[in-house]
C-alpha positions, -999 to 999 in steps of 0.1 A, spaced: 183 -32 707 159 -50 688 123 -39 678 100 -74 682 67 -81 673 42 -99 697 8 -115 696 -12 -120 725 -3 -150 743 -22 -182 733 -18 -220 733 11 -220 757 16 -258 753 27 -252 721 63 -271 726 83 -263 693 77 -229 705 92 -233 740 115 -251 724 128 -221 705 121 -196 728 143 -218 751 172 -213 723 168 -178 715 168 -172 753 206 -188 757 221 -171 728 202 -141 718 206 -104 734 170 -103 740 143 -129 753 108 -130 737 84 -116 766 56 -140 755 49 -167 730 28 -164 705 -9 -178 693 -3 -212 672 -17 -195 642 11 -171 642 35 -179 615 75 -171 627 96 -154 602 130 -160 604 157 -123 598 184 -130 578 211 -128 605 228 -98 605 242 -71 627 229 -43 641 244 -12 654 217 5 680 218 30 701 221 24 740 191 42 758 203 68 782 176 91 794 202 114 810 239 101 799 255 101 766 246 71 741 271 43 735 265 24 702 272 -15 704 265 -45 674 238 -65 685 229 -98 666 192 -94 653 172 -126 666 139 -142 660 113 -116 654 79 -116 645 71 -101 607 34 -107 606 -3 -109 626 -35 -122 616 -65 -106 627 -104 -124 621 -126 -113 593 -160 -101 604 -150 -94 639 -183 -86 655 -171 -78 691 -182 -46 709 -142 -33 715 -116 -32 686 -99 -65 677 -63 -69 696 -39 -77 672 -8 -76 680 23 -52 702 49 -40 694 82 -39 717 119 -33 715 144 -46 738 155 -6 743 122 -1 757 134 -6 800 94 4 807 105 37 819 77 52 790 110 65 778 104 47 739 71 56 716 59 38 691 46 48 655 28 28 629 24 42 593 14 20 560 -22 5 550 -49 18 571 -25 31 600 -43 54 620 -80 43 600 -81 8 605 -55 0 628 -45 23 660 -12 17 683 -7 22 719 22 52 718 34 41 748 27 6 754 33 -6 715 -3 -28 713 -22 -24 677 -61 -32 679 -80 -32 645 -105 -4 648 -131 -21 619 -146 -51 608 -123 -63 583 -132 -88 548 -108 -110 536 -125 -111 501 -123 -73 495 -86 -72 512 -66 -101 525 -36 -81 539 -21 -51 551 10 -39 551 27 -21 578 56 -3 591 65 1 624 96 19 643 107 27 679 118 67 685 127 82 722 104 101 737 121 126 742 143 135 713 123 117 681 153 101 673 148 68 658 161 39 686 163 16 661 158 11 619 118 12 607 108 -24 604 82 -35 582 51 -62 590 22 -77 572 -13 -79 591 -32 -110 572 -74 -111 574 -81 -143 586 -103 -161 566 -136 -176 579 -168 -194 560 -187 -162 553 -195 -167 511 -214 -189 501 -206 -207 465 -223 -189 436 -234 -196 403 -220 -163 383 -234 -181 350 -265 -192 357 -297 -200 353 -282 -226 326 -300 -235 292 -288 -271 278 -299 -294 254 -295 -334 248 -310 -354 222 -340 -377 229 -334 -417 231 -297 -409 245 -283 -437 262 -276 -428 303 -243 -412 311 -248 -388 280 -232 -355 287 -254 -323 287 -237 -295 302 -213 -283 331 -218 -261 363 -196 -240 380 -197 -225 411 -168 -201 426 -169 -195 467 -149 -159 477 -130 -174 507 -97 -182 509 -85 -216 492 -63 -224 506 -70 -219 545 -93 -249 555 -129 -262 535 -145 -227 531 -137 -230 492 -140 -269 487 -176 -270 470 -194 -304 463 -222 -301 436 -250 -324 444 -289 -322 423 -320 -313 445 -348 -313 418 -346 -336 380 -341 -369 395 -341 -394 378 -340 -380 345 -303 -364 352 -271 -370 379 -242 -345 386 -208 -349 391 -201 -339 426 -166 -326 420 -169 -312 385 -202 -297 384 -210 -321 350 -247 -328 344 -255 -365 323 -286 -382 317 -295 -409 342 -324 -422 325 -324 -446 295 -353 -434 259 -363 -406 272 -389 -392 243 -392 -360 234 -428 -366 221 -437 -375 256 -416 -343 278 -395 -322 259 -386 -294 289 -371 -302 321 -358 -279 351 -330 -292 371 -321 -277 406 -282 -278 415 -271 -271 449 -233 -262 454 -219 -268 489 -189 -254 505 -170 -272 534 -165 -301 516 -205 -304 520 -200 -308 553 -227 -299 580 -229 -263 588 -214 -255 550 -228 -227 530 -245 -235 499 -259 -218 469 -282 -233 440 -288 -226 403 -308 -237 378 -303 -258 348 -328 -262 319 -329 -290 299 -350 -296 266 -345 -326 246 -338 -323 209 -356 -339 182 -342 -370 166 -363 -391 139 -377 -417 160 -418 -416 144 -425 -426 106 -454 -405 93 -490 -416 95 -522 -407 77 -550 -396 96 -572 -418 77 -571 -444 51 -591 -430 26 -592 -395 10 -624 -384 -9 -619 -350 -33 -646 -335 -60 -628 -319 -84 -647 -300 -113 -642 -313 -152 -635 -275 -160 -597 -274 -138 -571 -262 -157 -543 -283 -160 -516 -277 -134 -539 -261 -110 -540 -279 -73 -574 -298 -69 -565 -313 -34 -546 -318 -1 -537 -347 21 -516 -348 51 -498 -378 70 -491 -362 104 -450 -367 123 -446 -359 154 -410 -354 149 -398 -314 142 -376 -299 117 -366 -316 88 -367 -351 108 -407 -341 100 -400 -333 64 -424 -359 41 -420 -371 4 -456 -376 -12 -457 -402 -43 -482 -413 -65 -483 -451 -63 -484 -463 -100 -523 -479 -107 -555 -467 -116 -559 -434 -125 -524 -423 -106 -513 -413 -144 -541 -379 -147 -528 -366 -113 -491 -357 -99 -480 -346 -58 -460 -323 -45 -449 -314 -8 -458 -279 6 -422 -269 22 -444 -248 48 -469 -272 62 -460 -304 48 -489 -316 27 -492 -335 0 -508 -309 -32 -525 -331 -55 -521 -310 -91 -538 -317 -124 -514 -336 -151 -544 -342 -179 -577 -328 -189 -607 -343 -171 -641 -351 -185 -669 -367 -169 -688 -375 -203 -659 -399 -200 -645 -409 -168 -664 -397 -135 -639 -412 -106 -605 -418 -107 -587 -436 -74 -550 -443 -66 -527 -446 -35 -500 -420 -21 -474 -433 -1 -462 -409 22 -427 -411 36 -396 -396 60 -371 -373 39 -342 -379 65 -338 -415 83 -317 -423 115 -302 -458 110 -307 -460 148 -338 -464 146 -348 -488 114 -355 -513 140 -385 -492 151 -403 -498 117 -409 -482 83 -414 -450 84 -437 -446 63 -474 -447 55 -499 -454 27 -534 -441 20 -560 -441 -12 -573 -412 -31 -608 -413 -45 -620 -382 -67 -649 -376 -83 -652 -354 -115 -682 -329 -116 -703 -318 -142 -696 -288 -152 -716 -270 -181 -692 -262 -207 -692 -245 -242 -691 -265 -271 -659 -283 -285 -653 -284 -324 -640 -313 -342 -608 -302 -345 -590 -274 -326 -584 -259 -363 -593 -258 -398 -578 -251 -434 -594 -248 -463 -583 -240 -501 -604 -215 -525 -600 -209 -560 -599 -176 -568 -623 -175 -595 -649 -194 -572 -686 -182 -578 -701 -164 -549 -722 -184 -527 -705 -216 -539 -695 -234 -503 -660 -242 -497 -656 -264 -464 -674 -267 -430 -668 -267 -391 -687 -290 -365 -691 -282 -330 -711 -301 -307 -726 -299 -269 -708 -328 -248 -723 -323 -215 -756 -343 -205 -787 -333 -225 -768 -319 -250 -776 -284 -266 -779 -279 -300 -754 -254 -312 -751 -217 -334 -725 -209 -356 -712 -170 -368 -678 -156 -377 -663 -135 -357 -664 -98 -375 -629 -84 -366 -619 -67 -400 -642 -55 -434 -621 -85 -449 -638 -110 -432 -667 -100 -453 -656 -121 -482 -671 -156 -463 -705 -160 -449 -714 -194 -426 -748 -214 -422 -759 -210 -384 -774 -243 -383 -753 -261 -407 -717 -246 -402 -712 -244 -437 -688 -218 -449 -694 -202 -487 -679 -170 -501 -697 -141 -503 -677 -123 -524 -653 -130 -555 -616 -134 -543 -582 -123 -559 -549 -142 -548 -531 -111 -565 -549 -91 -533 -549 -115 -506 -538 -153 -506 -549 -160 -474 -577 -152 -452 -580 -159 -418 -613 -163 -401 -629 -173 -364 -661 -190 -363 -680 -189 -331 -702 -219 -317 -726 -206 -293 -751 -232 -271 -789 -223 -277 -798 -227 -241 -771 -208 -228 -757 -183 -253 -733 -170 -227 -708 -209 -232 -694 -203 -268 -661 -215 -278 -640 -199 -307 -618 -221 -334 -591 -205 -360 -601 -215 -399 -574 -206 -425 -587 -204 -458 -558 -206 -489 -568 -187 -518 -553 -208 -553 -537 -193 -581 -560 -196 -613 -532 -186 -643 -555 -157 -656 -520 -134 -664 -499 -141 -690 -461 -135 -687 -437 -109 -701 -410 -92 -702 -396 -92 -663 -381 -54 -674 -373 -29 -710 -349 -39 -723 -327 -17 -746 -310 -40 -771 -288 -29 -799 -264 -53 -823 -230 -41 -833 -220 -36 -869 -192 -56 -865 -216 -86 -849 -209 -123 -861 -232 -150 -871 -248 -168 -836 -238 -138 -817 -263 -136 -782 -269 -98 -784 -296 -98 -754 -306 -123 -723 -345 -119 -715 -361 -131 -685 -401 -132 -680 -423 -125 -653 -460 -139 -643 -484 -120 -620 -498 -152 -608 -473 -169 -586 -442 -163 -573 -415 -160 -596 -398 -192 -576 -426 -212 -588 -430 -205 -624 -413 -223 -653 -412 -201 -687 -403 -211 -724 -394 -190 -750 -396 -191 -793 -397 -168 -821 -427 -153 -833 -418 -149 -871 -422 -184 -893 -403 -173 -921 -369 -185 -913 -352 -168 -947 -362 -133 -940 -351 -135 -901 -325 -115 -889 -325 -129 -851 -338 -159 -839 -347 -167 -799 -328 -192 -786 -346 -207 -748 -323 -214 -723 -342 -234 -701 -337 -217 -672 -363 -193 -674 -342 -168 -696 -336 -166 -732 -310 -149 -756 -316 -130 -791 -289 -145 -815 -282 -130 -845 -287 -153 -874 -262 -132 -901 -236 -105 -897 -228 -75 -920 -256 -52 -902 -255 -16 -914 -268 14 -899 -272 32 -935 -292 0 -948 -316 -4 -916 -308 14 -882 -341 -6 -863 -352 -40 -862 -382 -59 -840 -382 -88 -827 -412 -105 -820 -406 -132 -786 -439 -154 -779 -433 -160 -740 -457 -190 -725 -464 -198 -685 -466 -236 -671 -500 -226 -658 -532 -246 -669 -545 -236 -684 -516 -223 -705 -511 -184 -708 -489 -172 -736 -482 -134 -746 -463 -121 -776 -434 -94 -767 -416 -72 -795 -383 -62 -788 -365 -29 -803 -327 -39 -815 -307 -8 -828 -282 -11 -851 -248 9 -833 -213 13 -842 -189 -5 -813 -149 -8 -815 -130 -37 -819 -139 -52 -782 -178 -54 -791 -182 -22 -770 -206 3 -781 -192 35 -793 -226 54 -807 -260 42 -821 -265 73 -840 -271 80 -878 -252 110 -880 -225 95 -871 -213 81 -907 -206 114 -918 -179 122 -894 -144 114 -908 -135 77 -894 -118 73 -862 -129 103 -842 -136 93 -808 -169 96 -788 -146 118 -765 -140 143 -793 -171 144 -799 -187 153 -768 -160 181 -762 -171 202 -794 -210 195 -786 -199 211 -751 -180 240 -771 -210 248 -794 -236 248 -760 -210 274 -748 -208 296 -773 -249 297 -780 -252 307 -739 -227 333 -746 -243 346 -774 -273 348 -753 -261 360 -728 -246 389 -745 -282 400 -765 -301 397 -730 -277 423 -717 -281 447 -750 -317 443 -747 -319 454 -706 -293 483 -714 -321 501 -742 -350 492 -714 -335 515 -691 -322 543 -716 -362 542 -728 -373 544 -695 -353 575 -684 -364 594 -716 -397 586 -707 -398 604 -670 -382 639 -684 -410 658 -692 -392 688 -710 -384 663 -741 -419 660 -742 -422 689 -772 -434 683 -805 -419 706 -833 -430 715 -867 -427 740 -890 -462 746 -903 -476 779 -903 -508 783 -877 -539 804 -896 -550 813 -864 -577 804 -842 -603 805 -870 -581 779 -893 -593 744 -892 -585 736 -927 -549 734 -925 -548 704 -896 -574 673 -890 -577 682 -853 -589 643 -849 -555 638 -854 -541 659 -834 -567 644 -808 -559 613 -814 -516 606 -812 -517 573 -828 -526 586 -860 -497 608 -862 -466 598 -885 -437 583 -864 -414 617 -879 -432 640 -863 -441 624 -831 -421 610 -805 -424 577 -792 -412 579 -753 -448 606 -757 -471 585 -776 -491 575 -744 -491 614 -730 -514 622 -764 -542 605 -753 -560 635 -736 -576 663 -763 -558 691 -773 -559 723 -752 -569 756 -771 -535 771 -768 -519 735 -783 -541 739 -819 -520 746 -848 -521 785 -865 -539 785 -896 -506 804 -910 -486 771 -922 -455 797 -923 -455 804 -889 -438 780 -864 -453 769 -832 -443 744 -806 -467 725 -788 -455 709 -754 -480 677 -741 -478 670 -709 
């Protein structure tokens, strides 16, 4: 038994297929019922055997080996089947089927029972939908013959593929588009610009429904397409960017091969020609006229001038020059990066009280050339530059942008030491006013003619205080005070030599005992208020003229120091501890300034070396060859002793203090005894009682002196003394 597939019978002419059927039918165990439609494709089984059961409704199944023939593995059903009953595909049938509706047929897989439906009985599949081929282009299927009866399986489950049949239902689309392209202007024809592509769903590889042609339906003649590759070139030669820079181009993809009744879809391309540098610059007119006042600073922009490209980008980008001539040398030209114009800046300071117009040419010229198109021209452009300088009032200018002057300083006041000049250059000039500019109470010391500009002093100056004074004078216009200009004078203030020199510091000379004939004891240097030491040159001599009672000479160096030089030797401290030296010290000033110094030179005992060892008079009664070291140790032992000495009677005299000063506060010590005998009340003979009144008249014996200041008050009339002088009283003060 075998389970075969069949399609509904079509094309029966079909002669290779009667041919086989006609094979099959001699050697085969089962015929094919009906040949298929010519679309069909046949599938050949492997060739194999087959054990099946034998149908027996009622008697007992035999198995046998059956050869497995030609057999049908697959259908095709049309896409987009728009019929009012569902779409017959296919049947089903196995040789064990006798008609007897003993054999049922199942189907299971993709879509059984959804999309496609099978006739239990009878085996026939019909498609139940409308089926796309671009959103599924198969289905696979199995299929299996069981008895009726029992559901046992007559035969293994076989296994088929339903193909979608394609058909021209998508039309070719443009997923990228619109397209944007560019291509430079002046391209020669056949230059590429860009490439379309259009994909069509169908199938393929089943007939024209995917062959697209690409054809152009709007940009002619400016472009062409390529109808098999979708490439878009230029088909017209210069096309200028100056004259149509955009252009739309409308593609049109076919299907079928382009054939008649294909389906087409359309996109659209936009083109835009890039710049290339094909136009030289150009001035919008020959001649330029700028005003520019006399008053602009130098550097500062007086003017613009443009030549106009109509290229873009940097294929616009100009270079302005100054075209060497008149006047081309005041002004200089730069290119504004933003616009492209030529800035005309100041080089020099103008004046129109000396030249009113300048004029000169600027050349104006492409940054970036194309060698393609030299033939086109130079590419670039010339114009002339005329400006006129304006009057401008302006304050008035002094001779010279500074002045220096030099002063003595013991110049009379009033006496006039230099001048300034300013004047009014503009047309109808003004006359002009000078002043100093009062900044500081120094400036005090100068005073200026308004009319004349004359400068004098106006008080007496002192290089020693200030060398240099720096002053502004101020020129002011009469008939507009508001224009003044200023101008720096620097007045030098020259030494007069009024001081003359001396001694640069003290100096402390001594001279050894032991000091040799020619011996330089002492260097001296001088110094001079006037100048700076750098500049001064100083001579020394001796003052004394006597030459046989000299002891030291002064010997100039000539390098603005001098030595003292002893002149004999065997100097003695008990003979003559001090001598003087008299040095006359003169300036190079003029007039010459000269001033006599005395110098002190001590006579002092030194070792062998020359190194001083005292300068003291005492010291010739100590016993030879005790050491200033010894002698400074027993000076530090007698300052010891004399502080300890001190200190020891300080501490005595603050131990009595306070022994004093505690007898002092206990009254009961405070009693005064004698031995006299009282006479009574009525005895005032036998004391003075103004002495007794008065306790610093009383002897120290018989008085106390930790009580002397407790007497001051009078005696009380218990205190008096008896006039019995054998009687004893006491008398207690308190």
């Amino acid at each position: 038994p075998i389970l075969r597939l069949h399609r509904s019978p079509m094309l029966t002419r079909n002669c290779f297929l009667l041919f086989l059927w006609f094979y099959f039918e001699q050697s085969s165990a089962s015929p094919i019922h009906s040949p298929p439609q010519p679309q069909s494709r046949l599938g050949k089984d492997h060739p194999r055997s087959l054990v099946g059961p034998s149908p027996g409704r009622h008697g007992g199944n035999t198995f046998q080996r059956v050869k497995r023939g030609w057999v049908w593995n697959q259908f095709f059903v049309l896409e987009e089947y728009m019929g009012s009953e569902p779409q017959y595909v296919g049947k089903l049938h196995t040789d064990l089927d006798k008609g007897d509706s003993g054999v049922k047929y199942t189907l299971s897989g993709d879509g059984a029972g959804s999309i496609f439906t099978i006739d239990q009985t009878t085996g026939d599949i019909h498609a139940l939908q409308s089926l796309d081929r671009e959103e599924k282009p198969y289905y696979t299927l199995r299929a299996q013959a069981v008895d009726i009866d029992t559901g046992r399986a007559l035969e293994p489950e076989s296994e088929f593929v339903i193909k979608v049949q394609d058909i021209n239902d998508n039309e070719p689309k443009f997923l990228e588009g619109p397209y944007t392209a560019s291509v430079p202007e002046m391209s020669p024809v056949g230059t590429y610009v860009t490439r379309v592509t259009a994909t069509d769903a169908d199938d393929p590889t089943y007939g024209n429904s995917a062959r697209v042609v690409y054809s152009i339906l709007h940009g002619q003649p400016y472009f062409s397409v390529d109808a098999k590759t979708g490439d878009i070139r230029t088909a017209l030669p210069n096309m200028d960017r100056e004259v149509k820079e955009l252009y739309q181009v409308l593609i049109q993809a076919k299907d079928m091969g382009g054939q008649l009744g294909g389906l087409a879809g359309t996109t659209t391309v936009n083109i835009s020609l890039s710049d290339v540098n094909d136009n030289p610059p150009r001035f919008s007119k020959s001649i330029f006229h700028l005003k520019v006042p006399e008053s602009s600073a130098v550097g500062s922009p007086i003017g613009r001038i443009k030549a106009h490209d109509l290229d873009i980008g940097k294929n616009a980008e100009i270079d302005y020059n100054i075209v060497p001539g008149d006047g081309g040398a005041m002004f200089d030209i730069s290119t504004n990066e933003h616009n492209q114009e030529g800035v005309i800046v100041l080089k020099r300071p103008l004046d129109y009280e000396m030249k009113k117009t300048y004029t000169f040419k600027v050349e104006a010229s492409n940054t970036h050339l194309d060698p393609r198109f030299h033939n086109f021209g130079p590419f670039k452009d010339m114009a002339m530059v005329k400006i006129y300088v304006l009057d401008v009032d302006e304050p008035p200018v002094f001779s010279q942008s500074s002045y220096s002057m030099d002063v003595d300083e013991d110049t009379p006041v009033g006496l006039i030491i230099g001048s300034v000049t300013a004047q009014d250059l503009d047309v109808g000039s003004s006359p002009v006013r000078y002043s100093i500019d009062w900044k500081r109470d120094l400036d005090s010391f100068f005073d200026i003619d308004p009319v004349e500009g004359t400068i004098s002093t106006n008080e007496l100056l002192d290089r020693e205080s200030i060398a240099q004074h720096n002053i502004s004078i101020v020129a002011t216009k009469i008939n507009n005070p508001v224009l003044s200009s200023r101008v720096a004078v620097t007045i030098h203030v020259n030494d007069v030599n009024e001081f003359p020199p001396e001694f640069a510091i003290p100096y402390e000379t001594f001279v050894c005992e032991s000091a040799k004939v020619g011996q330089v004891i002492q260097v001296i240097s001088a110094k001079d208020r006037d100048l700076p030491p750098a500049g001064q040159k100083f001579t020394y001599k001796s003052a004394q003229d006597d030459q046989k009672t000299k002891n030291f000479t002064v010997r100039d160096f000539g390098n603005n120091t001098a030595g003292i030089v002893t002149l004999h030797s065997g100097f003695r401290r008990r003979t003559q501890e001090l001598y003087e030296v008299a040095v006359v010290i003169s300036d190079s000033g003029y007039p010459s300034q000269s001033s006599t110094s005395t110098l002190t030179v001590r006579v002092c005992f030194c070792d062998s070396d020359g190194s001083l060892l005292t300068c003291n008079a005492e010291a010739i009664f100590l016993p030879v060859g005790l050491s200033t070291g010894a002698l400074i140790a027993i000076l530090m032992c007698i300052v010891i002793l004399l502080a300890i000495v001190v200190l020891y009677v300080g501490v005595k005299r603050q131990k009595k203090k306070e022994t004093l000063m505690t007898s002092k506060e206990d009254i009961r010590d405070n009693v005064i005894h004698y031995d006299d005998e009282g006479g009574g009340e009525e005895d005032t003979h036998a004391f003075d009682m103004g002495t007794l009144r008065n306790p610093k008249a009383i002897k120290n014996n018989l008085l106390r002196r930790d009580i002397n200041q407790r007497l001051e008050g009078p005696l009380s009339p218990d205190l008096r003394p008896p006039s019995n002088r054998a009687a004893t009283t006491n008398l207690s003060f308190c």
